[in-house]
C-alpha positions as CSV (number, residue, x, y, z in Angstrom):
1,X,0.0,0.0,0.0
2,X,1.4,3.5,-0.6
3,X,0.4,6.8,-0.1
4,X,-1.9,8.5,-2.5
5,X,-0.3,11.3,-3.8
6,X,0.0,12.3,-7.3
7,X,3.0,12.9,-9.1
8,X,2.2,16.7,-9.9
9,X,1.8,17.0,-6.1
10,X,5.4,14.8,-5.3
11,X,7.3,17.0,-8.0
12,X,5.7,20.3,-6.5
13,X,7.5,19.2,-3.3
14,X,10.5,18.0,-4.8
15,X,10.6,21.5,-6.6
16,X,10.2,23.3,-3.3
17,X,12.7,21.0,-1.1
18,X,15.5,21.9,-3.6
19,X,15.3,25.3,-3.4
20,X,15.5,25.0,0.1
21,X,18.8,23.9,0.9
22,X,20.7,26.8,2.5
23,X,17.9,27.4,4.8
24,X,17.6,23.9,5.8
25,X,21.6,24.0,6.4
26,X,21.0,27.6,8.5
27,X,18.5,25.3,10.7
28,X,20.7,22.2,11.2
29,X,23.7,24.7,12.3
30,X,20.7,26.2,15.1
31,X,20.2,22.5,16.3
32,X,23.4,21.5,16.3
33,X,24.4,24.2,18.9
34,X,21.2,23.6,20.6
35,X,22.3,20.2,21.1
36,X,25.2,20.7,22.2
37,X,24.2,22.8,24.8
38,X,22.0,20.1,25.9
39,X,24.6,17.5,26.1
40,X,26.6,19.9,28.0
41,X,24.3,20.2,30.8
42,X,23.7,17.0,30.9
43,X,27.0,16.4,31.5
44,X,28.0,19.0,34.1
45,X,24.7,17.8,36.1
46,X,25.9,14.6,36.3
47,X,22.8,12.3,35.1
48,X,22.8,9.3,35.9
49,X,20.2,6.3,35.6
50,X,19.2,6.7,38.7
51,X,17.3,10.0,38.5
52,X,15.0,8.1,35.8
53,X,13.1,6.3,38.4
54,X,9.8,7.4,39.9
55,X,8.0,8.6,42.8
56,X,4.6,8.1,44.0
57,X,2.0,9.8,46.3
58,X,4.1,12.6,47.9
59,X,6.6,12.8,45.4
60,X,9.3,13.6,48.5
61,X,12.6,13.6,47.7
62,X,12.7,12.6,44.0
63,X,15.8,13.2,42.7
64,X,15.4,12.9,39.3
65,X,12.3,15.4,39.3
66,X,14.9,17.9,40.8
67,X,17.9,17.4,39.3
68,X,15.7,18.4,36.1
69,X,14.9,21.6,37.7
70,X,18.7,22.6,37.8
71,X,19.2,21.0,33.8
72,X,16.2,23.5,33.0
73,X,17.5,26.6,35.0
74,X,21.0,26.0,33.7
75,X,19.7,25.7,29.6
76,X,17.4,28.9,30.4
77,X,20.5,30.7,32.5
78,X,18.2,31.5,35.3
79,X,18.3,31.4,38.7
80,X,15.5,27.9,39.1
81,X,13.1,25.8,37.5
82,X,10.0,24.1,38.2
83,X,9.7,21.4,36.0
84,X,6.4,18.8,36.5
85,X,4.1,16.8,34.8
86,X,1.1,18.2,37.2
87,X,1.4,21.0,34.8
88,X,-1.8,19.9,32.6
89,X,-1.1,22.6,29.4
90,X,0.8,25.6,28.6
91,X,-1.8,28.4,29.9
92,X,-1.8,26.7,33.5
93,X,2.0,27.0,33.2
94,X,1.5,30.5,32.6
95,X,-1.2,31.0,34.8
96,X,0.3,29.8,37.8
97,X,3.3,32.1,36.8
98,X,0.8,35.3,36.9
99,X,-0.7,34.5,40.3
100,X,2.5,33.5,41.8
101,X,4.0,37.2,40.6
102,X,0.6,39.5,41.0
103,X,-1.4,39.9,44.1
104,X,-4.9,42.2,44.8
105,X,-4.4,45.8,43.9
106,X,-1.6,44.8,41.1
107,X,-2.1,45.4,38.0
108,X,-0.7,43.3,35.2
109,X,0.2,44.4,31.0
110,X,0.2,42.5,28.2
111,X,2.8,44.3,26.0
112,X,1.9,43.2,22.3
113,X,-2.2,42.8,22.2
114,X,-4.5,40.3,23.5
115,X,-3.0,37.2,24.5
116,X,-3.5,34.0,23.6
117,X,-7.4,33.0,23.9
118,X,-7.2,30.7,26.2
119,X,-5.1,33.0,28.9
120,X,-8.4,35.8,28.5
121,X,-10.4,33.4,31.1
122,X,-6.9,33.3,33.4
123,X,-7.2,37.3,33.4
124,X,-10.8,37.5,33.7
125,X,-11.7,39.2,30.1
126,X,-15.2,38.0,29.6
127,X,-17.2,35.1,31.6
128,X,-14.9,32.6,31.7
129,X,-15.5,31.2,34.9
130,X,-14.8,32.0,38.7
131,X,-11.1,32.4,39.8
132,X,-9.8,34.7,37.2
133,X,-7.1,37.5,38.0
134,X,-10.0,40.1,38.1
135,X,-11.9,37.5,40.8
136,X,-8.9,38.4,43.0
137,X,-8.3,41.9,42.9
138,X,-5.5,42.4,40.1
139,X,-6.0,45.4,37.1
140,X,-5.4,44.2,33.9
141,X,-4.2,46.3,30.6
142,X,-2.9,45.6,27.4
143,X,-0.8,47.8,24.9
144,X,-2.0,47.1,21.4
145,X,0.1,46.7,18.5
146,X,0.7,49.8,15.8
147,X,0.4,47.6,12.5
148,X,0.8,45.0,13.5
149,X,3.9,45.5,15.1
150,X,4.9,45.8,18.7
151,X,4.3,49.6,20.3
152,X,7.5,50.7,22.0
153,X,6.6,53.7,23.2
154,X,3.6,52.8,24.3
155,X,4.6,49.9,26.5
156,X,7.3,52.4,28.2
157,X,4.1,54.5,28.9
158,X,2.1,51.6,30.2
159,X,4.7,50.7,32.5
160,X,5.1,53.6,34.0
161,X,2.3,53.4,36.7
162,X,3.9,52.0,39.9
163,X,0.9,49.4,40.6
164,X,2.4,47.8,37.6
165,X,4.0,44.6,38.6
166,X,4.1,42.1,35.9
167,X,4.1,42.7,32.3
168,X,3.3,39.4,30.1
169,X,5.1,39.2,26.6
170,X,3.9,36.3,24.2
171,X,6.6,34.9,21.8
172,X,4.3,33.1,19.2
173,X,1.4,34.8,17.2
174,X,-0.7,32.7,18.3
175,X,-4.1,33.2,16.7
176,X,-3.1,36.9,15.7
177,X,-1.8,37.7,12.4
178,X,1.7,39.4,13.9
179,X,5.0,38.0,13.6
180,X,6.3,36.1,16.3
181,X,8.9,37.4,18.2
182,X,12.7,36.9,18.1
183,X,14.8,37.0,20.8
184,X,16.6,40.0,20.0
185,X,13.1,41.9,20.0
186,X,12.2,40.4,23.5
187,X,15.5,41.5,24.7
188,X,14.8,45.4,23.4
189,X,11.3,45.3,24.9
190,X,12.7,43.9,28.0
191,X,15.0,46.8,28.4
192,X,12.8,49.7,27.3
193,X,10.3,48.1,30.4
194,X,12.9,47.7,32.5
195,X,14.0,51.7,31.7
196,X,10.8,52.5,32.1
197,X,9.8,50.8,35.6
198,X,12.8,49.1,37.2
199,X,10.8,47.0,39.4
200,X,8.6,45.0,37.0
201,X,8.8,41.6,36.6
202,X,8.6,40.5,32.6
203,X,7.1,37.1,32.0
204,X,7.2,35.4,28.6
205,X,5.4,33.1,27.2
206,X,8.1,31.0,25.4
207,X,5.4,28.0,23.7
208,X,6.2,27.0,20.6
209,X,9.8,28.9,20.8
210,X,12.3,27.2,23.0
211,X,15.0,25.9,21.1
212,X,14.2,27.7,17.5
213,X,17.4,30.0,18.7
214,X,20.2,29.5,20.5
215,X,19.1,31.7,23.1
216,X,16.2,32.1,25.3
217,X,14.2,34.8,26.3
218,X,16.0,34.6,29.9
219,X,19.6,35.2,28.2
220,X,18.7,38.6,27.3
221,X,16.7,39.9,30.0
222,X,13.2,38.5,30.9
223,X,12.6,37.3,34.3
224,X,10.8,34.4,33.7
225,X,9.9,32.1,30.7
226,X,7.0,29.6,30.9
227,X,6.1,26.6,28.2
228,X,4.7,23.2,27.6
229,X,6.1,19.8,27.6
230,X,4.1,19.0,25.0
231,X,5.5,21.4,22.7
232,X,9.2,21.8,21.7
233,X,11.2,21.1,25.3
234,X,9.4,17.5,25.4
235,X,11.1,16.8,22.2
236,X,8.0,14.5,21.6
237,X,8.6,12.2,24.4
238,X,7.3,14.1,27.3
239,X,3.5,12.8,28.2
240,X,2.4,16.0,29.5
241,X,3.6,18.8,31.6
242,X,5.0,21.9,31.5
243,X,8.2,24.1,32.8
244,X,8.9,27.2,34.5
245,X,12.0,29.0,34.6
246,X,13.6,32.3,36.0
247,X,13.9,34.0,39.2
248,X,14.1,32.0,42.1
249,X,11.0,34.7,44.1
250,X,9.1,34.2,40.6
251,X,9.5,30.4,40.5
252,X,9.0,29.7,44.3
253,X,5.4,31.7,43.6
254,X,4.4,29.8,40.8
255,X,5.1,26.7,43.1
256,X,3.1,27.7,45.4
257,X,0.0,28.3,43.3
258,X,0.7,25.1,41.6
259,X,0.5,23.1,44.7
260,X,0.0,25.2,48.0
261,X,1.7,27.8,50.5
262,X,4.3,25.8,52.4
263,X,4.5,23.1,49.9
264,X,5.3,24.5,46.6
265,X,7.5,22.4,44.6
266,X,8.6,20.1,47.2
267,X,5.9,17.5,46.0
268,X,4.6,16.3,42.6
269,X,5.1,12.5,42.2
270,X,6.6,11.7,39.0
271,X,5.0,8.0,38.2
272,X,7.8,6.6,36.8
273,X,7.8,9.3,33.3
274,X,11.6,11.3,33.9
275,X,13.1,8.7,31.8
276,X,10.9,10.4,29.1
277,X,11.3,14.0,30.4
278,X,14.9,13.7,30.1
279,X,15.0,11.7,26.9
280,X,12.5,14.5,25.2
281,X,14.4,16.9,26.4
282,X,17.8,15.4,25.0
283,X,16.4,15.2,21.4
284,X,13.8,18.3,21.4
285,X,16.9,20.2,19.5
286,X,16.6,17.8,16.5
287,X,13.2,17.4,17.2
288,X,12.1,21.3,17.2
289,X,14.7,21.7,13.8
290,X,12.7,19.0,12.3
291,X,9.4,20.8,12.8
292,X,11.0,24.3,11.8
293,X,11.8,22.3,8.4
294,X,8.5,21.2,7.7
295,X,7.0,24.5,8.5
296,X,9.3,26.2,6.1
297,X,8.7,23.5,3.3
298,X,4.5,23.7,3.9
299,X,5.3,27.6,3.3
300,X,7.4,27.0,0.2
301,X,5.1,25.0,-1.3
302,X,1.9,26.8,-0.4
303,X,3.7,29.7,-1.9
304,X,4.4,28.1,-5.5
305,X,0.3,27.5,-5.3
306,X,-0.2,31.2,-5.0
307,X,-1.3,31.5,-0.9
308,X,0.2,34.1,1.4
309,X,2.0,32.5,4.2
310,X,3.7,34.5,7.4
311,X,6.8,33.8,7.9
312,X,7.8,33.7,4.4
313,X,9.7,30.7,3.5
314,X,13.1,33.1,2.7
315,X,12.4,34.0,6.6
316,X,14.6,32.9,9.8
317,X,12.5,31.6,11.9
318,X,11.5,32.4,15.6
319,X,9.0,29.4,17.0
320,X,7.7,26.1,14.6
321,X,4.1,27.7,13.4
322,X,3.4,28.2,9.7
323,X,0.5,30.4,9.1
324,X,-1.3,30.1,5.6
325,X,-4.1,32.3,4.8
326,X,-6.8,29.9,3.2
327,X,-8.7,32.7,2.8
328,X,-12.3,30.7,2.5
329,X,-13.7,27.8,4.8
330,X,-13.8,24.9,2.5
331,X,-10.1,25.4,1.5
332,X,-9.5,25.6,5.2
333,X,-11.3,22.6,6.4
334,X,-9.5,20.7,3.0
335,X,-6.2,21.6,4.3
336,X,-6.7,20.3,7.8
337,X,-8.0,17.0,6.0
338,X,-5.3,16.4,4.5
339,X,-3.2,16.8,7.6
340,X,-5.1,15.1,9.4
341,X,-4.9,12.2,6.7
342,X,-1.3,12.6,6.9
343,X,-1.2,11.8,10.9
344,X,-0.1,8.3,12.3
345,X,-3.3,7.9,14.6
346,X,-6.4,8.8,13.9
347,X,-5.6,9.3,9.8
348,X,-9.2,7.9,9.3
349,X,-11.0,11.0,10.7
350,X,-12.6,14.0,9.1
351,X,-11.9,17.3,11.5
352,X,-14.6,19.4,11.7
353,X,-15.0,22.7,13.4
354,X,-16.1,22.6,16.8
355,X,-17.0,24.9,20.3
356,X,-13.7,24.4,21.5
357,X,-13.6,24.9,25.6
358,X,-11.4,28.4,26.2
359,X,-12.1,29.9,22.5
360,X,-14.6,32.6,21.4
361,X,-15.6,30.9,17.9
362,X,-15.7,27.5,16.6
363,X,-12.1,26.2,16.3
364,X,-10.7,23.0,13.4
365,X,-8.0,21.3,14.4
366,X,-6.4,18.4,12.5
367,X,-3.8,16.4,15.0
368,X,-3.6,12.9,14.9
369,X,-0.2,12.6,17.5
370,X,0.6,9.5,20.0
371,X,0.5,12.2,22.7
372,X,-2.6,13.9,22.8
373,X,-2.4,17.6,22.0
374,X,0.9,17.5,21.5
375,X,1.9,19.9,18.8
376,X,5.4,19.5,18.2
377,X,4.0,16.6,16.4
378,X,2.2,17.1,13.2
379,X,-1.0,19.6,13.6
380,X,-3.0,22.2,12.2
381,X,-5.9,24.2,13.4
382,X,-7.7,27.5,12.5
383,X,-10.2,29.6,14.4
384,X,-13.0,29.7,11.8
385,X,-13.3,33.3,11.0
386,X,-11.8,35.5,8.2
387,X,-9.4,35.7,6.9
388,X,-9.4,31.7,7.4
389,X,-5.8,31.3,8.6
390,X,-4.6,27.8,9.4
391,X,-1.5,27.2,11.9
392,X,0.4,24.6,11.1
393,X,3.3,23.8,13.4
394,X,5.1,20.1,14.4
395,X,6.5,17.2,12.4
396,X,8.6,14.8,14.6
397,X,10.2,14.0,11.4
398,X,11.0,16.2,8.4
399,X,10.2,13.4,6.2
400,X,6.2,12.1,7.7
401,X,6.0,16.4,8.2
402,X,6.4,16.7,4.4
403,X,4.3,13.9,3.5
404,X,1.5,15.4,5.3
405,X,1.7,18.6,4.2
406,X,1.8,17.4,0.8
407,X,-1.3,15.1,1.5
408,X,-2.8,18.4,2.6
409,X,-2.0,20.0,-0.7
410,X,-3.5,16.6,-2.9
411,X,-6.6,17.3,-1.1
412,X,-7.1,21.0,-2.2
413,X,-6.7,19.8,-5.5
414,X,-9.2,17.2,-5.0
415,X,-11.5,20.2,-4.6
């Protein structure tokens, strides 16, 4: 049995994967150094095969669980970590970053637009639910972007009010149609807040970024980064989870709101999973250059069939997700078909869009991954509204992450 994919479609790709070289060569060099940076820490941390076993109940005294704390706070260059599996996605990462760092009377800013739509509930825009930010007490702003571009100025200004403790920066687009943001531009925003209110504390949202670079939010000035296991630093492997990494005051809150006061992260049983925490983490380098490369192959190709893309495929890259601008719902839901088709599990399915818990509109998404909702494997997924933009973002391999996205492409020409 093979794959059903006509030969227009394979030489389309072939076409686009040769002209492609020197940026494929620009992102091996990235993981390469990423790598070895790994293997470094790994190294001076001593791991051994001991810290792969488990804990149960209590989780007291589990050394693996800790000694991954110090590997993530020595990759990051920051002070501590809090790495555990209790996390159950990337916004409770985040959120118990923002109630660890804010209190009643605080008020926090999110310096480039709305966040992420499922962080408005954690703030309290809108009915989302009781136990938001606004429940307990803390202001909330936001700085909009100036075309589509990050406001300077106006986050300087923003800052400038002394009830202004936190000030959250998100690294991907998300479901926005800005660029994501590169390192260097987190490090200039970091120092323009810093200018502007010494005292701040700048939290970023690093999903969907770690590893992309050879630096880190944290190398260049932000005081706390906060991601998913499930994304890039799980390199695949991790079952769920997320990470939190920066100063030790910031980190010891978000403990404490993950677990409780007195506890923080002195418990969270690891059931027997660091082997795989470790392991992911030892291969996300390869891993995350191998989903960079599909992305900038799916926007190559899309290109050659006339679609806008964002990054560009002639763009360096600063996190793993593609956006293609379908610009219609039946090309949309197509594409995500043929993704979906393209998955190892679940290839047999038809997405459709759905009310997706934590969204505003109906939401597609196309992921058929051993771990579920893991998108540093092989995914797409659109909020379905104009201009019909889908994200794609994962591939665990460069090879299965083209043959999707070419499976994706033979069913728009189906249409």
């Amino acid at each position: 049995m093979s794959l059903q994919i006509d030969e227009s479609v394979r030489a389309l790709g072939k076409r686009a994967q040769e002209s492609l070289r020197e940026e494929f060569a620009r992102i091996d060099a990235v993981a390469e150094e990423n790598a070895a940076r790994v293997l470094a820490a790994f190294q001076e941390h001593r791991v051994a095969e001991g810290y792969f076993a488990g804990t149960t109940g209590y989780g007291y005294d589990d050394l693996g669980r800790d000694k991954l704390d110090e590997i993530y706070a020595t990759l990051f260059g920051t002070e501590a970590a809090l790495v555990r599996l209790q996390f159950v996605n990337g916004t409770h990462a985040i959120a118990a970053a923002l109630f660890g760092a804010l209190k009643a009377g605080d008020v926090l800013v999110s310096a480039v637009g709305a966040p992420y739509d499922t962080l408005l509930g954690v703030i309290g825009v809108g009915e989302k639910g009781h136990g938001s930010l606004k429940d307990y007490g803390v202001e909330y702003r936001q700085v909009e972007l100036v075309n589509d571009q990050p406001d300077l100025e106006g986050m300087a200004q923003a800052v400038s009010d002394p009830r202004v403790k936190a000030v959250l920066i998100q690294r991907s687009k998300g479901y926005s149609t800005r660029a994501s943001l590169s390192v260097e531009e987190i490090g200039q925003m970091c120092r323009i807040l810093k200018k502007a209110n010494p005292q701040v504390s700048i939290l970023v949202d690093n999903c969907y970024g770690e590893f992309v670079e050879t630096l880190e939010p944290t190398h260049v000035g932000a005081d706390l980064v906060v991601g998913s296991l499930i994304k890039n630093p799980g390199g695949g492997l991790a079952p769920t989870g997320g990470y939190i990494a920066g100063r030790r005051d910031l980190v010891e809150g978000a403990a404490m709101r993950l677990t409780v006061p007195g506890i923080g992260g002195e418990c969270g049983c690891t059931l027997g999973q660091n082997r795989l925490l470790y392991q992911g983490l030892f291969l996300a380098p390869h891993t995350v250059a191998q989903a960079v490369k599909t992305a900038v192959f799916a926007a190559k190709v899309m290109e050659l069939l006339g679609y806008e893309t964002e990054p560009r495929s002639d763009q360096v890259r600063h996190d793993i997700i593609q956006m293609i601008h379908m610009r219609e719902p039946e090309a949309l839901k197509k594409f995500c078909k043929g993704i979906q088709f393209g998955a190892p599990v679940d290839s047999y399915v038809t997405p459709e869009p759905w009310d997706m818990p934590g969204y505003d509109c109906q939401v597609i998404m196309a992921a058929g991954a051993f771990i579920q909702g893991a998108s540093i494997e092989l995914s797409a997924d659109a909020p379905m509204r104009p201009p019909y933009t889908v994200y794609l973002q994962g591939g665990l391999t460069f090879e299965s992450g083209k043959l999707g996205v070419l499976l994706a492409v033979q069913e728009l020409m189906n249409r």
